[in-house]
py3Dmol code that shows the C-alpha trace and the ligand (Angstrom):
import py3Dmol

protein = """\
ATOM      1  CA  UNK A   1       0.000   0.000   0.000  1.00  0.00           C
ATOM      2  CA  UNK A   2       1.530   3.657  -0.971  1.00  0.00           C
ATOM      3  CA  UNK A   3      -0.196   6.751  -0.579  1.00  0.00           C
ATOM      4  CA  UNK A   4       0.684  10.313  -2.179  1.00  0.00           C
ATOM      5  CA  UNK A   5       3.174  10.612   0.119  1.00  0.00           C
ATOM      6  CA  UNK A   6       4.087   7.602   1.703  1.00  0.00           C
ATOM      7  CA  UNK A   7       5.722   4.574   0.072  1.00  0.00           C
ATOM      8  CA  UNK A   8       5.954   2.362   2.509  1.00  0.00           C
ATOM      9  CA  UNK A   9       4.542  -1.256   2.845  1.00  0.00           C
ATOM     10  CA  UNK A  10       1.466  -1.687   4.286  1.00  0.00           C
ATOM     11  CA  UNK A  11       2.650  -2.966   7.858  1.00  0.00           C
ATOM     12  CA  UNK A  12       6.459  -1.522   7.904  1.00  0.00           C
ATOM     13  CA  UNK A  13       5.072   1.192  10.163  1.00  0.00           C
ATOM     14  CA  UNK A  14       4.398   1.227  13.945  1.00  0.00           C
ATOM     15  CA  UNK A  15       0.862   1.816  15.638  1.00  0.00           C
ATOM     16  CA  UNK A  16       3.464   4.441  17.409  1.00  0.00           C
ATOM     17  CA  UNK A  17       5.413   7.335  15.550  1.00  0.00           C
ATOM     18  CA  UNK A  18       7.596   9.911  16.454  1.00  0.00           C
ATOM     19  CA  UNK A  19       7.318  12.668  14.014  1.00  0.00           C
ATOM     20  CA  UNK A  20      10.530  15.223  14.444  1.00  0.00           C
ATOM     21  CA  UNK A  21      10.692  18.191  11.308  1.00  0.00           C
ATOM     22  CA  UNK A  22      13.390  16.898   9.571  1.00  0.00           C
ATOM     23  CA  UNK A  23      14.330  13.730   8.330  1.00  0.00           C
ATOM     24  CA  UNK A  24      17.674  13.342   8.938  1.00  0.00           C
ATOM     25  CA  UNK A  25      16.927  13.667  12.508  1.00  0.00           C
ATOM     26  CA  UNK A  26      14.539  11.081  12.186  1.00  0.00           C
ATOM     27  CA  UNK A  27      17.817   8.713  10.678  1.00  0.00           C
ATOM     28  CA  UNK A  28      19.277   9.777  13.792  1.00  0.00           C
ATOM     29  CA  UNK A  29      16.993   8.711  16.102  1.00  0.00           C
ATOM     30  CA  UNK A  30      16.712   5.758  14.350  1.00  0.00           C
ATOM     31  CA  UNK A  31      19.938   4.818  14.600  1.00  0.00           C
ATOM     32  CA  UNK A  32      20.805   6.212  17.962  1.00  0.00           C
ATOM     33  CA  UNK A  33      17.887   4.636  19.473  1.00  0.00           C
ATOM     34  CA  UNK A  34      16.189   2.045  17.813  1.00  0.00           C
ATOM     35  CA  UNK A  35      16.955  -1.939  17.732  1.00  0.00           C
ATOM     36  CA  UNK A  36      17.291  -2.987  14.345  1.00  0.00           C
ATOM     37  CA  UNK A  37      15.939   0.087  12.350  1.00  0.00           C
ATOM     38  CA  UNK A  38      14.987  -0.454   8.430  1.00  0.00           C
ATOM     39  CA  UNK A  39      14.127   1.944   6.389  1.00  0.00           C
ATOM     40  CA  UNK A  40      10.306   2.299   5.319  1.00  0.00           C
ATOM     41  CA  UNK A  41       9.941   5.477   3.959  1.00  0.00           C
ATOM     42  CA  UNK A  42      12.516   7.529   0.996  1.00  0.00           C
ATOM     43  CA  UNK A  43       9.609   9.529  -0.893  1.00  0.00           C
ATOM     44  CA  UNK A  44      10.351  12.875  -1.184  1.00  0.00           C
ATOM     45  CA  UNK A  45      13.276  12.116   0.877  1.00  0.00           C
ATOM     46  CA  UNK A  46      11.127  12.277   3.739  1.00  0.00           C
ATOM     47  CA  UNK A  47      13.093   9.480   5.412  1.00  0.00           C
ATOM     48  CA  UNK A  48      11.060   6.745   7.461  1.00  0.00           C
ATOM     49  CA  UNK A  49      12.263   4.037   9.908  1.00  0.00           C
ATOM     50  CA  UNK A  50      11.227   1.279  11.734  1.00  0.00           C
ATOM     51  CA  UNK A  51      12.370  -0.846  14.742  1.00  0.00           C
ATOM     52  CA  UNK A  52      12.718  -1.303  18.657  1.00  0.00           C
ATOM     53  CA  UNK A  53      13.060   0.645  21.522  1.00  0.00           C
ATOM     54  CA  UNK A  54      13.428  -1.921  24.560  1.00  0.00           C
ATOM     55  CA  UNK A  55      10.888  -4.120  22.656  1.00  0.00           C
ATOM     56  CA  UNK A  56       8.628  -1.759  21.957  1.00  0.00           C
ATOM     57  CA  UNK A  57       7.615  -1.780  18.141  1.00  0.00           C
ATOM     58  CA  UNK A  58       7.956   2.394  16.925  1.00  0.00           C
ATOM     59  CA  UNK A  59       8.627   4.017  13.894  1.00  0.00           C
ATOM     60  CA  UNK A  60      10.335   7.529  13.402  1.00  0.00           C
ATOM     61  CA  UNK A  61       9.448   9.460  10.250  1.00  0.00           C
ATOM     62  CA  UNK A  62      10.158  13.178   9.350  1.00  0.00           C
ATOM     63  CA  UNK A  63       6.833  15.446   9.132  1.00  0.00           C
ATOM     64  CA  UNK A  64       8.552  18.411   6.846  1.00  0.00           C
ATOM     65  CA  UNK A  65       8.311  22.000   8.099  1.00  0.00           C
ATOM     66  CA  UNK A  66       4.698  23.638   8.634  1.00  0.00           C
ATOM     67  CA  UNK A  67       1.263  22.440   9.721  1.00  0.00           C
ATOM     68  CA  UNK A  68       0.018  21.707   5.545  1.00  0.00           C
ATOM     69  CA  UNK A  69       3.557  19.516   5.774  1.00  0.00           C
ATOM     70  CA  UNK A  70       2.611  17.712   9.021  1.00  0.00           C
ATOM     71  CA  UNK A  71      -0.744  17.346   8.605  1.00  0.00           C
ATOM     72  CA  UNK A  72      -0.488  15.199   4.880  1.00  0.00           C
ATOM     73  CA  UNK A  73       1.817  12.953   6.787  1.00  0.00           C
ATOM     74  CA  UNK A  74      -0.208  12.810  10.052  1.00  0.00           C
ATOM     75  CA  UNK A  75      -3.296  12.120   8.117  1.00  0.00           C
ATOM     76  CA  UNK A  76      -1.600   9.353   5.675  1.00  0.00           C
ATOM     77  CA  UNK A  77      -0.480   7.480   8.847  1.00  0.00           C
ATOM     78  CA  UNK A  78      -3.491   7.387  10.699  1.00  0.00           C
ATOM     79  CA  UNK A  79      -5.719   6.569   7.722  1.00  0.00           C
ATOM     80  CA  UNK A  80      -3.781   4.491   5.779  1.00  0.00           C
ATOM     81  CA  UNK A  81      -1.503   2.520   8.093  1.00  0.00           C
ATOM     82  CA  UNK A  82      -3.600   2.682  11.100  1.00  0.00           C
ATOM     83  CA  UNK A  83      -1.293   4.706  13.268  1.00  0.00           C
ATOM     84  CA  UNK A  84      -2.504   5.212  16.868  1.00  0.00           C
ATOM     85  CA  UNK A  85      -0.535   7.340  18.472  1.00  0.00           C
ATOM     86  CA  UNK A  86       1.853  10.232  17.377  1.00  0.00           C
ATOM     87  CA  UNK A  87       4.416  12.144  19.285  1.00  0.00           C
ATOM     88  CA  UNK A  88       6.022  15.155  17.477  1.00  0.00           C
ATOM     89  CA  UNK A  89       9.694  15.363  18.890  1.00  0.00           C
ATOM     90  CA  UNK A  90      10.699  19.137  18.221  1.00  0.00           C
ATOM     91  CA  UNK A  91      12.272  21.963  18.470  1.00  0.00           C
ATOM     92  CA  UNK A  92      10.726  25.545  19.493  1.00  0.00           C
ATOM     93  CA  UNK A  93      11.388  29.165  20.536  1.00  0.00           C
ATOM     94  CA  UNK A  94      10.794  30.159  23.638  1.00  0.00           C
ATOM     95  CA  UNK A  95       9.643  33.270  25.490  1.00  0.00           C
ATOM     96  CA  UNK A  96       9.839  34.921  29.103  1.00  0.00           C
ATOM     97  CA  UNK A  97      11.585  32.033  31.725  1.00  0.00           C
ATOM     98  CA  UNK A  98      11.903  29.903  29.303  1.00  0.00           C
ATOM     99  CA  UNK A  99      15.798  28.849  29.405  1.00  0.00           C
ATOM    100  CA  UNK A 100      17.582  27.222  26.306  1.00  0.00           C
ATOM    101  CA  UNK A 101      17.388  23.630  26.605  1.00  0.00           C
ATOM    102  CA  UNK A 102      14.609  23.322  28.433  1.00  0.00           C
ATOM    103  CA  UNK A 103      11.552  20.743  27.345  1.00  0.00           C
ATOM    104  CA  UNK A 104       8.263  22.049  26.573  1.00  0.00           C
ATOM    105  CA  UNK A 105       4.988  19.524  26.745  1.00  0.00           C
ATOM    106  CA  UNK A 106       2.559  21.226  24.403  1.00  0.00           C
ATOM    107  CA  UNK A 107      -0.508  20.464  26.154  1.00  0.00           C
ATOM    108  CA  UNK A 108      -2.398  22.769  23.828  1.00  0.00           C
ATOM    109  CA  UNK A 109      -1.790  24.368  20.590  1.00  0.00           C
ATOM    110  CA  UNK A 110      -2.763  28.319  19.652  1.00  0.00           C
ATOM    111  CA  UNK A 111      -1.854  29.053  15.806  1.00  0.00           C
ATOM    112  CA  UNK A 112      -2.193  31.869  13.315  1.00  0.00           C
ATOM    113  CA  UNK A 113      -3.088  29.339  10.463  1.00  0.00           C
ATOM    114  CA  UNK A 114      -6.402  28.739   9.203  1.00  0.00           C
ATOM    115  CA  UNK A 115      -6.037  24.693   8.687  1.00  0.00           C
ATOM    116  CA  UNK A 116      -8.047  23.940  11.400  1.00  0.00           C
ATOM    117  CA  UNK A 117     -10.863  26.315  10.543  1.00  0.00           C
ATOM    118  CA  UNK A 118     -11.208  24.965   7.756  1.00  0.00           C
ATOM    119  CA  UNK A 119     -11.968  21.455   8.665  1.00  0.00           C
ATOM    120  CA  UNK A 120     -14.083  22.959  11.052  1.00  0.00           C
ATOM    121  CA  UNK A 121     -16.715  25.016   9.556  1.00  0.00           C
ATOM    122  CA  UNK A 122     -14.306  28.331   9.726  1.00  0.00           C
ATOM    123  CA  UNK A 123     -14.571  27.824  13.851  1.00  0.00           C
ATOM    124  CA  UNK A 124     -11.693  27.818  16.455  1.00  0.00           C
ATOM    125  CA  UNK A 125     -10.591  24.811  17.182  1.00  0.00           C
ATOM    126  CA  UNK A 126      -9.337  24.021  20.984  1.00  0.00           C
ATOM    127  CA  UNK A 127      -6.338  22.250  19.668  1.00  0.00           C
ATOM    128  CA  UNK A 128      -5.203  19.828  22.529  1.00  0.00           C
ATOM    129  CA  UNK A 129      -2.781  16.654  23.108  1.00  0.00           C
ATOM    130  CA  UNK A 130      -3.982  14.025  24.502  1.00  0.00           C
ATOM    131  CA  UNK A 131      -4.352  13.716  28.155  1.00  0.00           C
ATOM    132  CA  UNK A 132      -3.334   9.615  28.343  1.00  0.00           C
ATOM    133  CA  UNK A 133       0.327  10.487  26.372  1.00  0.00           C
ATOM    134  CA  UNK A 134       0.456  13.860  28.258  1.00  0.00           C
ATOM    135  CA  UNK A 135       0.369  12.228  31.383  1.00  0.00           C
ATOM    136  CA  UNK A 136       2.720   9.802  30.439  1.00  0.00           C
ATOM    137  CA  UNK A 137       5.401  11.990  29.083  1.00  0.00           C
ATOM    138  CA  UNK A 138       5.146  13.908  32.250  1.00  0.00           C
ATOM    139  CA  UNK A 139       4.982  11.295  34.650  1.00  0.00           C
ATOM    140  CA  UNK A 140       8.048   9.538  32.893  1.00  0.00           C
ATOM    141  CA  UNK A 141      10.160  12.908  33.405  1.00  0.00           C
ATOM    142  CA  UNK A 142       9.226  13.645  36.685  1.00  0.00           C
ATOM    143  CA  UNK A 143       9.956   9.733  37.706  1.00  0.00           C
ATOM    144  CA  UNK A 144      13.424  10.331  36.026  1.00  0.00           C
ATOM    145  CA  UNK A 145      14.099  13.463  38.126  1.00  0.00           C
ATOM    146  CA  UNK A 146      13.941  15.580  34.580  1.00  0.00           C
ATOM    147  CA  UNK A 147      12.210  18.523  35.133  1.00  0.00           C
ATOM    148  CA  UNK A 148       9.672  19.441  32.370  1.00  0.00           C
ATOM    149  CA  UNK A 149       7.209  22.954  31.263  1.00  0.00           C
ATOM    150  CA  UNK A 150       3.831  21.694  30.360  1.00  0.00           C
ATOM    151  CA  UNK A 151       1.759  24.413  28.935  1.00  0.00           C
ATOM    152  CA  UNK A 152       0.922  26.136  25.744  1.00  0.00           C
ATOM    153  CA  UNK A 153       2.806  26.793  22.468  1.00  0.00           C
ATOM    154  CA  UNK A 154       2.010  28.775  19.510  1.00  0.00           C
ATOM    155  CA  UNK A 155       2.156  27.315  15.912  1.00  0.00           C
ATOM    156  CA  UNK A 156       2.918  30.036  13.523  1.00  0.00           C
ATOM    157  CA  UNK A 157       2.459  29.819   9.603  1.00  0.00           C
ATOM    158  CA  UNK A 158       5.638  32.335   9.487  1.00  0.00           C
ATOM    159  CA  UNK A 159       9.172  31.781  10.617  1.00  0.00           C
ATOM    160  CA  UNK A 160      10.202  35.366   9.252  1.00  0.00           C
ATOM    161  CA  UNK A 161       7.847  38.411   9.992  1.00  0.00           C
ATOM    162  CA  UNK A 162       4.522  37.781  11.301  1.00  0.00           C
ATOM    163  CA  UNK A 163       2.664  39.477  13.852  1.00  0.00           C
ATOM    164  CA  UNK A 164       5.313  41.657  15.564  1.00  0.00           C
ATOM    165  CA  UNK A 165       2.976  41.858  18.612  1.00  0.00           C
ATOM    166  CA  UNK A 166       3.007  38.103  19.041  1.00  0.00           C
ATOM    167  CA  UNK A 167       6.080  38.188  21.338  1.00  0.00           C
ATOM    168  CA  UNK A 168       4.023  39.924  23.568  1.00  0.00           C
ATOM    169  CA  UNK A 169       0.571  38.128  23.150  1.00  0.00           C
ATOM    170  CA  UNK A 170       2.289  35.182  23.691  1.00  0.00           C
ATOM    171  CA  UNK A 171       3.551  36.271  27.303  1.00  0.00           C
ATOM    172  CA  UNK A 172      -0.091  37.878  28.510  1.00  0.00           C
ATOM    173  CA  UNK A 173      -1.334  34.054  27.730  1.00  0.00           C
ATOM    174  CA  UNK A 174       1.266  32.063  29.330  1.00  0.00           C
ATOM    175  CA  UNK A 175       2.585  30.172  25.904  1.00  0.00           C
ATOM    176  CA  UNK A 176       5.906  29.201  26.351  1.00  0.00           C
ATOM    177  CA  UNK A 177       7.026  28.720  22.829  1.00  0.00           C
ATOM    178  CA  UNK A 178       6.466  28.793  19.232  1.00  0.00           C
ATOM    179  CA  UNK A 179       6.941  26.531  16.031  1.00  0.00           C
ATOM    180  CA  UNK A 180       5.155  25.408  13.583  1.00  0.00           C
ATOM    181  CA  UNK A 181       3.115  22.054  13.582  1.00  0.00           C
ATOM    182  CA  UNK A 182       1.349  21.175  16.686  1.00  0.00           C
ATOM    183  CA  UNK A 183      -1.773  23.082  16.201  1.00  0.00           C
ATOM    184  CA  UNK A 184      -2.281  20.849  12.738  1.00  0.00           C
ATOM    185  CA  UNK A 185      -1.290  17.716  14.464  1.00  0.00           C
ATOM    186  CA  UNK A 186      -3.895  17.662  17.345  1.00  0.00           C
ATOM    187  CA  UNK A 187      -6.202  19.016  14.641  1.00  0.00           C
ATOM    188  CA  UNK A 188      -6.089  16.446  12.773  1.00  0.00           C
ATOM    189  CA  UNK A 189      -5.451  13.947  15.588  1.00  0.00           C
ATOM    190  CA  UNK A 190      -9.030  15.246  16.775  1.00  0.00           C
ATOM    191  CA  UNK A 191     -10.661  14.667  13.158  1.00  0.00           C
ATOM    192  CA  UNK A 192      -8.699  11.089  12.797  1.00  0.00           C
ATOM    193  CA  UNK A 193      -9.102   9.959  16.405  1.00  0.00           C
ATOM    194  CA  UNK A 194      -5.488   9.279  17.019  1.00  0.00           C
ATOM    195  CA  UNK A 195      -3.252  10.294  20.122  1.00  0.00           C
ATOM    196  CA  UNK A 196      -1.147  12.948  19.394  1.00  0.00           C
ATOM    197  CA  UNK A 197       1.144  15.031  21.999  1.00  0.00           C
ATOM    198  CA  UNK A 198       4.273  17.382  20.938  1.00  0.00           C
ATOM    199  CA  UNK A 199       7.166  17.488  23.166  1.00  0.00           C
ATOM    200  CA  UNK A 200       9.803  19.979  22.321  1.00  0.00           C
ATOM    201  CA  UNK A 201      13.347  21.231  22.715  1.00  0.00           C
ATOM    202  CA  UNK A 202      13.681  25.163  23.331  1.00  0.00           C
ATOM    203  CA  UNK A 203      16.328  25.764  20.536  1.00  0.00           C
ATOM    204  CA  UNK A 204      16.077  29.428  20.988  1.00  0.00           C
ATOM    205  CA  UNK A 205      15.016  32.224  22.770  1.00  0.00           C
ATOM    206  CA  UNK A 206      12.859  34.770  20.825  1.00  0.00           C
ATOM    207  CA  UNK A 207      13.370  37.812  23.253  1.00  0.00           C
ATOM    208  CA  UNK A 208      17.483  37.019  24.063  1.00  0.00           C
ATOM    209  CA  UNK A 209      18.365  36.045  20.655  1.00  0.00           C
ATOM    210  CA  UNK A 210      20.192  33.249  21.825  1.00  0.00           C
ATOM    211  CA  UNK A 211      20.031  29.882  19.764  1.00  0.00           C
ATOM    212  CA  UNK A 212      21.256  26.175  20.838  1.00  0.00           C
ATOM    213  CA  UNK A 213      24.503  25.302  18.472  1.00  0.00           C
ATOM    214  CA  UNK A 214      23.607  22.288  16.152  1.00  0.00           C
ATOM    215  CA  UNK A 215      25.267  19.845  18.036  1.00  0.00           C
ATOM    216  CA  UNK A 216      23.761  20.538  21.489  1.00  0.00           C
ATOM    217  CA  UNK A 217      20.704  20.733  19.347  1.00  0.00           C
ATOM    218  CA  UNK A 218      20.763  16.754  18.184  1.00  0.00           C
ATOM    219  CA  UNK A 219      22.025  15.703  21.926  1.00  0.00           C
ATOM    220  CA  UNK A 220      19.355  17.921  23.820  1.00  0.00           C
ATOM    221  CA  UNK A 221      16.318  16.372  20.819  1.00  0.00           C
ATOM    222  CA  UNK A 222      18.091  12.826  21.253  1.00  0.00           C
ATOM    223  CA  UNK A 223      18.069  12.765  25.256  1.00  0.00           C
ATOM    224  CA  UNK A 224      14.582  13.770  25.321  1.00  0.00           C
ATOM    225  CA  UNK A 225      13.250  11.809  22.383  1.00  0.00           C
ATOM    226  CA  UNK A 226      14.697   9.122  24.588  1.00  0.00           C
ATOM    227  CA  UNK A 227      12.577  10.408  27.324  1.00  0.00           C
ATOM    228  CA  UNK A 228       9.702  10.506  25.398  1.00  0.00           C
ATOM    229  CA  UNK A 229      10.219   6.515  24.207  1.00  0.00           C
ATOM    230  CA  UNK A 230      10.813   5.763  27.858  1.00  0.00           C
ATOM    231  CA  UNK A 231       7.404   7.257  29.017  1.00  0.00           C
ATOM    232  CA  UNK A 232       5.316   5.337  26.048  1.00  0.00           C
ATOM    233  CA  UNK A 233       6.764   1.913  26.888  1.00  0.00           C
ATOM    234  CA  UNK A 234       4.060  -0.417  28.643  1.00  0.00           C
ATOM    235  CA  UNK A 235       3.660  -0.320  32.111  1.00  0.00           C
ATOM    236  CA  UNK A 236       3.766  -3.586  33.686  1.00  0.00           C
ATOM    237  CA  UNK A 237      -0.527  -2.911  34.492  1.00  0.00           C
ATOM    238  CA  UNK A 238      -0.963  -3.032  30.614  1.00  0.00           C
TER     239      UNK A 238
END
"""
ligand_1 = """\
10
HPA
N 9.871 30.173 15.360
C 9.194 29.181 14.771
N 9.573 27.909 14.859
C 10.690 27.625 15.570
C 11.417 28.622 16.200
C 10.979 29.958 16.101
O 11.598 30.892 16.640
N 12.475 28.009 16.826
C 12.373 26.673 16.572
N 11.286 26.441 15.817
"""
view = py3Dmol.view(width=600, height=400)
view.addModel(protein, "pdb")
view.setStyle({"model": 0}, {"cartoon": {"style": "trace"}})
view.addModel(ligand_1, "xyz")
view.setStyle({"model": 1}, {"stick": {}})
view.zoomTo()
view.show()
């Protein structure tokens, strides 16, 4: 079975899938992480893997940059291969106390796009994660002594420009940070009926101009996708 976008084979992929931007992090998750990873996915270059993480089937796939980006991909793997549950593993901006490094839970998802609107009759959508995988990602930090924000973000349509007031909207709400996916992904989680939860790496610091180097980048996204896998595994209740 291939889709538009996908050409994998019909059960190469997980029920679970972590969806970071880019692809090549996704073939280095894959290999840093994953028991005997094999490659499901090349179209478009939007690379696709599958294996184990402590025995726990998973595949790691790239969703592209942008909520049209994420959402084709998001909507392909629930419909098509029957994915249940999908974690974005990210990086964002942050504002206010917000530090470099630190890992945002994106329990909700504000947005200047209009892709939710219009799968919903040109309404606002509450876009929100799911509580089960919210829980879990927060639990598993907290058991592991790793401290974690959960709160909202902002997914914005534009990287450069934009709102210049949204700095400051952004603080007299309480969002922590800003990229550019999440709001798609729990709409169309919502629509679909899938899990979906975005956990994210504050790469940089919107007010301070300060931005994570590359390589402290891939090591901060790689210790908490590791995290993240750690939280989803089964708990010994089922
Ligand atoms: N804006 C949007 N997306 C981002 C940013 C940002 O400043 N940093 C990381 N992803």
């Amino acid at each position: 079975m291939t889709t538009p976008h996908l050409d994998a084979a019909p059960d190469l992929i997980a029920d679970t899938v972590l969806l970071p931007g880019d692809p090549l992090r996704a073939r280095h998750i894959a290999d840093a992480l994953f028991d005997d990873a094999r490659e499901v996915n090349t179209r478009r270059n939007m690379l696709g893997y599958t294996g184990h993480y402590r025995g726990m089937r998973v595949s790691v796939m790239g969703s592209g940059m942008g909520i049209p980006s994420c959402a084709i991909y998001a909507t392909e793997l629930a419909r098509v291969f029957g994915v249940r549950r999908i974690v974005r593993v990210g990086t964002c901006g942050g504002v206010g106390d917000i530090e470099l490094g630190d890992i945002l839970v994106a329990q909700a998802a504000s947005t200047d796009s209009n892709f939710n609107r219009l799968n919903f009759g040109g309404h606002d959508l509450a876009a929100c994660a799911d509580f089960e995988l919210t829980r879990a990602v927060v639990d598993g930090a907290r058991g592991r002594g790793i401290g974690v924000r959960l709160g909202g973000v902002f997914s914005t349509d534009c990287f450069y420009a934009g709102d210049p007031q949204l700095t400051a909207h952004m603080l007299a709400h309480r969002i922590h940070g800003i990229e550019m996916e999440s709001a798609g992904l729990y709409g169309v989680a919502m629509r679909e009926g899938f899990q979906a939860l975005s956990v994210l790496t504050v790469s940089d610091h919107l007010q301070r101009d300060i931005h994570m180097p590359p390589n402290e980048r891939e090591q901060g996204l790689t210790r908490m996708t590791a995290l993240v896998l750690d939280s989803l595994l089964p708990t010994p209740e089922g």
